[in-house]
C-alpha positions as CSV (number, residue, x, y, z in Angstrom):
1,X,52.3,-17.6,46.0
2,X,52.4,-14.8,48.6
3,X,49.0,-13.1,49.0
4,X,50.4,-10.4,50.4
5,X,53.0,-9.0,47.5
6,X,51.9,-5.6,46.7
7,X,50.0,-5.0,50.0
8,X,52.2,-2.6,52.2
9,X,53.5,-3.9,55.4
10,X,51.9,-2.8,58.7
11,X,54.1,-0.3,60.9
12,X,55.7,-2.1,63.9
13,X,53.9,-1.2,67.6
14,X,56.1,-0.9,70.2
15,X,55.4,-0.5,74.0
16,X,57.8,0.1,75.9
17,X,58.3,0.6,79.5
18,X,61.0,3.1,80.5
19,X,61.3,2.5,84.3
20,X,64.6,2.5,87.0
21,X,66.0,-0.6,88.5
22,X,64.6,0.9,92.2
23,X,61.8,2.0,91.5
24,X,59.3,-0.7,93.4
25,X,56.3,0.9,91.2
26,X,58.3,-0.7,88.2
27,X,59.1,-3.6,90.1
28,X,55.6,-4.3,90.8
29,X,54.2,-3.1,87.0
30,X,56.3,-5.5,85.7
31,X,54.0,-8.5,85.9
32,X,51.2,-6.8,84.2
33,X,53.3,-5.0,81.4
34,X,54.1,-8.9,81.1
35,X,50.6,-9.9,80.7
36,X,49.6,-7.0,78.3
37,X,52.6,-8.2,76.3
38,X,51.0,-11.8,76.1
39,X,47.7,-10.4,75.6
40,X,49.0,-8.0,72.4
41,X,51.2,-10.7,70.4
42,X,50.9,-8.1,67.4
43,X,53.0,-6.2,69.6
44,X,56.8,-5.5,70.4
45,X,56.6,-5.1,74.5
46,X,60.3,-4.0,75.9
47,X,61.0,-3.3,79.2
48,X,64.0,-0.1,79.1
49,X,65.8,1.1,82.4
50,X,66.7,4.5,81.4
51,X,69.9,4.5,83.8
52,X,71.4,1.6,81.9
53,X,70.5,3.5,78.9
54,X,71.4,6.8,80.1
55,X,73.2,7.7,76.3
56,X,70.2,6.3,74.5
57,X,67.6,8.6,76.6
58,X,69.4,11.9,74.9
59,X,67.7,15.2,76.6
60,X,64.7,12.8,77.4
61,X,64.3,13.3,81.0
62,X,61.6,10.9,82.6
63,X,60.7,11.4,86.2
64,X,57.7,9.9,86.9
65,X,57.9,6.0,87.3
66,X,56.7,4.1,85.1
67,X,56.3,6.1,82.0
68,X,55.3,4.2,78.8
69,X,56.1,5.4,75.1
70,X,54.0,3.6,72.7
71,X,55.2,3.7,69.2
72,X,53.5,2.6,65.6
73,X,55.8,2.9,62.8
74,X,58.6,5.9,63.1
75,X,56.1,7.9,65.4
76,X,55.1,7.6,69.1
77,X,51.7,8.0,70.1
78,X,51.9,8.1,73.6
79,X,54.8,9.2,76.0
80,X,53.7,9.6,79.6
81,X,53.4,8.5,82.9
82,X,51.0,5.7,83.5
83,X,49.7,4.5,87.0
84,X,50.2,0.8,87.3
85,X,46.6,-0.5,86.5
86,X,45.7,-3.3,84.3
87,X,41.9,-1.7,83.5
88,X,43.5,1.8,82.3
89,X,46.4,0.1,81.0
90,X,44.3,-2.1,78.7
91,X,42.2,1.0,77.9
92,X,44.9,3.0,76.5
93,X,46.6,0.2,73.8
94,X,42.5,-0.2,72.3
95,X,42.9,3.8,71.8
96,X,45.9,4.1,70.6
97,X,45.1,1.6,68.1
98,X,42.0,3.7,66.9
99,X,43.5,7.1,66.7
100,X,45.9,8.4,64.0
101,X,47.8,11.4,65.6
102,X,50.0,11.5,68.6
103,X,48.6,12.4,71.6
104,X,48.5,16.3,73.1
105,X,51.6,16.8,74.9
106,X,53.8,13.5,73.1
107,X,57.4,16.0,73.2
108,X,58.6,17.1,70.1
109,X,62.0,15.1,70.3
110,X,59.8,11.7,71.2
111,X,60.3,10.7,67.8
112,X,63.5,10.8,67.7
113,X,63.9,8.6,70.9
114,X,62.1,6.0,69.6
115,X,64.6,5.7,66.7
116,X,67.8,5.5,68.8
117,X,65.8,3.1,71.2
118,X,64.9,1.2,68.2
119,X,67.9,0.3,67.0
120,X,69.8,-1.4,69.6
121,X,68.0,-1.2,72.6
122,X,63.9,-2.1,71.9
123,X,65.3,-5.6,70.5
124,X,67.5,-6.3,73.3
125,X,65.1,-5.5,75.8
126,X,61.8,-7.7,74.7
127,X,59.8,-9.0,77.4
């Protein structure tokens, strides 16, 4: 028998990297969003190129390379630019973890992007 029947399911975390095929600051974050992704297996890690997924993005417009949207359930947490550093990198998944409410400045429509991206493009895109 299941011991979990009746518990409610945990919401799904996903990190995803929304980069540009040349951009060389994604090119070199990629081994370390790689890491983080082996380091948080609770996690969904997906690596997006927003000009492959141009339709998806909607009004989105990112233009700081690499900007990272980090999801739990239906709502995203964190939707910004992110220098390419393992120490702050690692800081910010423990915090979002903690906290309950989006971050100050997460857009309005961020939600919404993280449902289109979710279904077809996150799964496609794992790392």
């Amino acid at each position: 028998m299941d011991g979990n029947i009746g518990e409610p399911a945990q919401p799904t975390w996903w990190v995803a990297c929304l980069c540009a095929a040349w951009c060389g600051v994604c090119r070199d974050f990629l081994p370390m969003f790689t890491q983080q992704a082996r380091a948080h297996p609770a996690m969904r890690f997906a690596w997006v190129d927003v000009e492959d997924e141009d339709e998806t993005m909607g009004d989105i417009d990112i233009a700081t390379f690499p900007t990272l949207l980090v999801g739990r359930g239906e709502q995203v947490l964190f939707l910004a630019p992110i220098p390419p550093l393992t120490s702050q990198f690692t800081r910010l998944l423990a915090r979002l973890q903690t906290q309950q409410a989006p971050d100050p400045g997460v857009p309005a429509d961020a939600d919404a992007l993280l449902a289109r991206l979710r279904t077809d493009v996150l799964p496609r895109t794992l790392v």
